[in-house]
C-alpha positions in Angstrom: -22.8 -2.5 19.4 -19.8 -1.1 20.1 -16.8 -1.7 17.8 -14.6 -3.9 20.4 -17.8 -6.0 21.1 -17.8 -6.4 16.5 -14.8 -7.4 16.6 -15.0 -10.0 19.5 -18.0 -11.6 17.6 -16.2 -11.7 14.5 -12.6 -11.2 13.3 -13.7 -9.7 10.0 -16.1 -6.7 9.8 -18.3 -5.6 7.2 -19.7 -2.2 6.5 -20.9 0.2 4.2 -20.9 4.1 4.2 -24.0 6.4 3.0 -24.0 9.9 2.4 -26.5 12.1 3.5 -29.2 12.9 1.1 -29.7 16.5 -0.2 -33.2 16.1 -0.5 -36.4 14.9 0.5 -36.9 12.6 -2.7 -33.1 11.6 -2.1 -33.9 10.6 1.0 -36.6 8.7 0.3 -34.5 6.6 -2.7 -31.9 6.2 0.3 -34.2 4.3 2.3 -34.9 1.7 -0.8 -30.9 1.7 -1.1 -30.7 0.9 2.9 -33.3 -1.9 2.8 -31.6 -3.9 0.2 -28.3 -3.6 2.3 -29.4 -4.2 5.7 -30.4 -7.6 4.6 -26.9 -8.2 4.3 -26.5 -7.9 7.9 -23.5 -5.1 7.9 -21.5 -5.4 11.1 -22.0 -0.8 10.7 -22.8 1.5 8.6 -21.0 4.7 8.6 -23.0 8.4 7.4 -20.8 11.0 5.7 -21.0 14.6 7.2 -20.9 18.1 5.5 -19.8 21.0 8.0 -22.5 23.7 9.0 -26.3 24.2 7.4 -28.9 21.5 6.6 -26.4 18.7 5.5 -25.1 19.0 8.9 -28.6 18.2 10.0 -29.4 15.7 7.6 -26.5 13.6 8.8 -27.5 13.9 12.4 -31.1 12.5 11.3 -30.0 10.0 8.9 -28.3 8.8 11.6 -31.2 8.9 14.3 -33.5 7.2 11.2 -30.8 4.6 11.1 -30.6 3.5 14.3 -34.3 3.2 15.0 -36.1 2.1 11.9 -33.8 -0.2 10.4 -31.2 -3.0 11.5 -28.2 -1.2 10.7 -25.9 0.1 13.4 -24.8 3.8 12.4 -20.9 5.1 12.9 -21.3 8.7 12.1 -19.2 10.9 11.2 -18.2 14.3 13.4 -15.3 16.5 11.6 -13.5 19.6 13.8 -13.9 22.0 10.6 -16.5 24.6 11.0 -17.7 23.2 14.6 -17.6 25.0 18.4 -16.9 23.0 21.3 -20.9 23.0 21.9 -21.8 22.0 19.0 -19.7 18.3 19.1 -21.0 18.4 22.6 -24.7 18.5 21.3 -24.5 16.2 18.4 -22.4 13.7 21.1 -25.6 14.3 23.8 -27.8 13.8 20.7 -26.1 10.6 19.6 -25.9 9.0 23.1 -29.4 9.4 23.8 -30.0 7.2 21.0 -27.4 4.8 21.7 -25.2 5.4 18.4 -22.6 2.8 19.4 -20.0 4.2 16.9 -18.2 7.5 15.7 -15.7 8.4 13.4 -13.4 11.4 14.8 -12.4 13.4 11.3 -10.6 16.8 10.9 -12.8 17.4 7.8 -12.9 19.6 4.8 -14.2 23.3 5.1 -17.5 23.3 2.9 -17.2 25.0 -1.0 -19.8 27.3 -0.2 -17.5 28.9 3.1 -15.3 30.9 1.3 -11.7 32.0 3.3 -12.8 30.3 6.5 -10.5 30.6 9.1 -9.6 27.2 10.7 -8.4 28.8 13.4 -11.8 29.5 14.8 -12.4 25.5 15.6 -12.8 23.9 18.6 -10.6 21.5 17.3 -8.8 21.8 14.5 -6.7 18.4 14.2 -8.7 14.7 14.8 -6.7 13.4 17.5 -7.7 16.7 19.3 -11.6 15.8 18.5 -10.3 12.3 19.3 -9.4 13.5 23.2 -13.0 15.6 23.3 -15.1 12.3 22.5 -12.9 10.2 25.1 -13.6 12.8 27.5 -17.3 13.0 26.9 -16.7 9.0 27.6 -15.9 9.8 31.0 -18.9 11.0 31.7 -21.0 8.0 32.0 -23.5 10.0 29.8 -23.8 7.2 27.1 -25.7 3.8 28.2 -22.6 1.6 26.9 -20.2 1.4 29.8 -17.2 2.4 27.4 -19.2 5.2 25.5 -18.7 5.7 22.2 -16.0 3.8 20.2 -14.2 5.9 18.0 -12.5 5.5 14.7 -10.5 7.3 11.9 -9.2 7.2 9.0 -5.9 6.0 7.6 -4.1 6.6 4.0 -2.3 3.8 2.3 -1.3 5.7 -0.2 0.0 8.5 1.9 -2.2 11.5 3.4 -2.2 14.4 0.2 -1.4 16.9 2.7 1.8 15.2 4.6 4.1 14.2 2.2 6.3 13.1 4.8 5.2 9.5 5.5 7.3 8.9 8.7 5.4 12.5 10.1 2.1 10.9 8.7 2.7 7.7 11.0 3.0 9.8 14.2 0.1 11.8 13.4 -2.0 8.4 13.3 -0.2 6.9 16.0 -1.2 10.2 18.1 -5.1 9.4 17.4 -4.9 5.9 18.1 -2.8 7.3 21.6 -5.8 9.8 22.6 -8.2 6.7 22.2 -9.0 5.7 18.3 -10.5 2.4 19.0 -10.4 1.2 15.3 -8.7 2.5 11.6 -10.6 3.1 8.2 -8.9 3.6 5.4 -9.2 5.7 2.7 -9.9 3.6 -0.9 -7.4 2.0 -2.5 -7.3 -0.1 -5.7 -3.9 -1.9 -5.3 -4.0 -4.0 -2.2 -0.2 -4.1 -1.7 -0.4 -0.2 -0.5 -3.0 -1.5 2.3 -0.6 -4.3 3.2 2.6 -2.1 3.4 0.4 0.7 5.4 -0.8 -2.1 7.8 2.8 -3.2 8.2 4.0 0.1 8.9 1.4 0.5 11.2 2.5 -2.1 13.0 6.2 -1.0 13.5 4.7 2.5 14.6 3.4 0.7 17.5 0.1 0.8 15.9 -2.3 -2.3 17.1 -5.7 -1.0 16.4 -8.3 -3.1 14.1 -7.6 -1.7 10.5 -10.6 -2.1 7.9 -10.2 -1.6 4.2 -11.5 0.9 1.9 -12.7 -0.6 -0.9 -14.6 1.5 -3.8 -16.0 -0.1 -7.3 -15.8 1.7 -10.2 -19.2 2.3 -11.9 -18.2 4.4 -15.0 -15.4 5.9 -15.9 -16.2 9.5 -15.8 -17.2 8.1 -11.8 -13.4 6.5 -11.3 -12.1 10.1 -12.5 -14.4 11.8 -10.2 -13.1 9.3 -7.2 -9.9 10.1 -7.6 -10.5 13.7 -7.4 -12.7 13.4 -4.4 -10.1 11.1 -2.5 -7.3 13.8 -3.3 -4.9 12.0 -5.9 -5.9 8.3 -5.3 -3.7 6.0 -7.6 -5.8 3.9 -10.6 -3.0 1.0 -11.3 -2.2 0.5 -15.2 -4.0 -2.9 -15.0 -7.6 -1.3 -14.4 -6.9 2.0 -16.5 -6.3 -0.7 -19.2 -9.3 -2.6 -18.6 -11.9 0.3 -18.4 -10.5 1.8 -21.8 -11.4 -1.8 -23.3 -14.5 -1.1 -22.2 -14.5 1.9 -24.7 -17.2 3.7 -22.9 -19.9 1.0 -22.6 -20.9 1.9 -18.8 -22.5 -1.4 -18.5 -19.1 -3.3 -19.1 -17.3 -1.0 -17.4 -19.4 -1.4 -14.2 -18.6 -5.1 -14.7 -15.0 -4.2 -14.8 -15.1 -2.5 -11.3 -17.0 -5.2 -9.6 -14.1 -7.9 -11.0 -11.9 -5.6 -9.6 -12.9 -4.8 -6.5 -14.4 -8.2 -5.8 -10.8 -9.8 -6.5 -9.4 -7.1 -3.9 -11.8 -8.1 -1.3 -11.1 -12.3 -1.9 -7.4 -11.4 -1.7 -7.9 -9.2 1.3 -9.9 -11.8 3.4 -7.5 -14.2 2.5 -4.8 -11.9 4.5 -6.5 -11.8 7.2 -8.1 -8.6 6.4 -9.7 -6.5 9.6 -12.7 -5.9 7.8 -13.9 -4.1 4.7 -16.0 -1.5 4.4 -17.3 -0.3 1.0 -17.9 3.0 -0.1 -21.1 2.9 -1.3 -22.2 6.3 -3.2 -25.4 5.2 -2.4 -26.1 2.4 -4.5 -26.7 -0.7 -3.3 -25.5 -2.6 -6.8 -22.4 -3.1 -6.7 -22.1 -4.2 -3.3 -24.8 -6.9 -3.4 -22.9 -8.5 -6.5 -19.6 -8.7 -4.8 -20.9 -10.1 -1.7 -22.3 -12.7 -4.1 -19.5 -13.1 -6.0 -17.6 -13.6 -2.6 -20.2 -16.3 -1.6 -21.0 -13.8 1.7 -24.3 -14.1 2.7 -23.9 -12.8 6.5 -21.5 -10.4 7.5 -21.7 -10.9 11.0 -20.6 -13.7 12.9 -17.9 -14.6 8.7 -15.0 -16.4 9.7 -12.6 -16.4 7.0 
């Protein structure tokens, strides 16, 4: 279903994101991981995507797998790094002929095992550019939805690591959403007051796109020092650095911890009117369950809050 046509049926979205497996017997423990969450009923599901080699291909058939063997409606993601014009037109041809309703347009990180690639050698080398090449392939009536594909991309509450300059980093969005972003993801965030203030600066950048949440639990602590690595600097508030040391390295409690936590963001977020939230699941299906419990969500589609 598109993303205009989720939104119309409900105001608040609910989604989770997979990676793609590296291997067969990953793949497989995926599949358990989707079958728990698609009872759920996730408005999407988005699928993480490595540049170049077989992750680049795993992605493309998680994707396909997805779409046809399970309930969930895929939103893949297509980066510019490390990809030719052809190739985003093939994985586009690909992903209309299945009907993926959903992309995300990202610029992407150039893969650790390419050393001193030159970015220069992209198709594309900033997302509102890839933005502009999936509104054209649009145009071409190719995919079965009238509207083709809608498109996200992502957004930074707590500023994008590499634009310090946070006015810049506003027209830089505002320049996606102008080429044709349908929809906003953000990256995760554990103090809801840097969503609010980015979705009210949005707003005063002439920014009226659906903007969903990015909301990660912490499941150890070695894992919340590894997030923050992974999301490039992302801030852990005093409040929850406090309450995972009390924890003093029982993983069980501290997994507890990071449910609280991120169930109490997700209760305060719907009650402010929220877009949507989409959960950054690691593949584990754990967490999420318990905080759609703990939220008394039993549905995602159709929620009003």
């Amino acid at each position: 279903m598109h993303i205009r046509d989720i939104f119309e049926q409900s105001p608040t979205t609910f989604s989770f994101e997979f990676m793609p497996p590296k291997t067969d017997a990953a793949a497989e423990q995926l599949v358990v991981i989707v079958d728990e969450l698609q009872k759920l009923r996730p408005s999407f599901v988005s699928v993480t995507y490595g540049a170049g080699g077989s992750t680049r291909q795993r992605t493309n058939d998680l994707v396909v797998r997805l779409k046809t063997e399970t309930t969930c409606d895929p939103a893949p993601h297509i980066t510019c790094v490390c990809h030719s014009e052809a190739d985003i037109q093939q994985i586009l041809q690909r992903y209309a002929e299945h009907n993926i309703s959903n992309v995300m347009a990202l610029s992407g990180d150039t893969p650790k095992s390419v050393v001193g690639y030159d970015r220069s050698q992209d198709a594309y080398r900033y997302a509102a550019d890839l933005v502009r090449a999936i509104k054209k392939f649009n145009e071409t009536g190719v995919h079965p939805h009238p509207d083709g594909f809608g498109i996200g991309v992502a957004g930074y509450p707590e500023g994008h690591p590499s634009t310090p300059n946070r006015l810049l980093e506003m027209d830089y969005l505002k320049a996606k959403v102008n080429e044709g972003a349908d929809y906003i993801v953000t990256q995760l965030f554990f103090d809801n007051r840097d969503f609010y203030d980015f979705r009210e600066r949005c707003d005063l950048a002439g920014i009226h796109v659906p903007i969903i949440a990015g909301i990660m639990p912490v499941i150890t602590e070695d894992g919340m020092r590894r997030m923050s690595q992974l999301a490039l600097g992302t801030r852990i508030p005093a409040r929850l650095l406090r309450a995972v040391k009390r924890c003093e390295g029982d993983d069980e409690y501290v997994r507890k911890v990071g449910v609280q936590w991120a169930t109490e963001q997700c209760r305060d977020l719907l009650d402010n009117r929220a877009n949507g939230i989409h959960f950054y699941t690691f593949n584990r299906s754990t967490a999420a369950r318990e905080i759609y419990a703990n939220l008394g969500v039993k549905d995602s589609r159709g929620l009003a809050v």
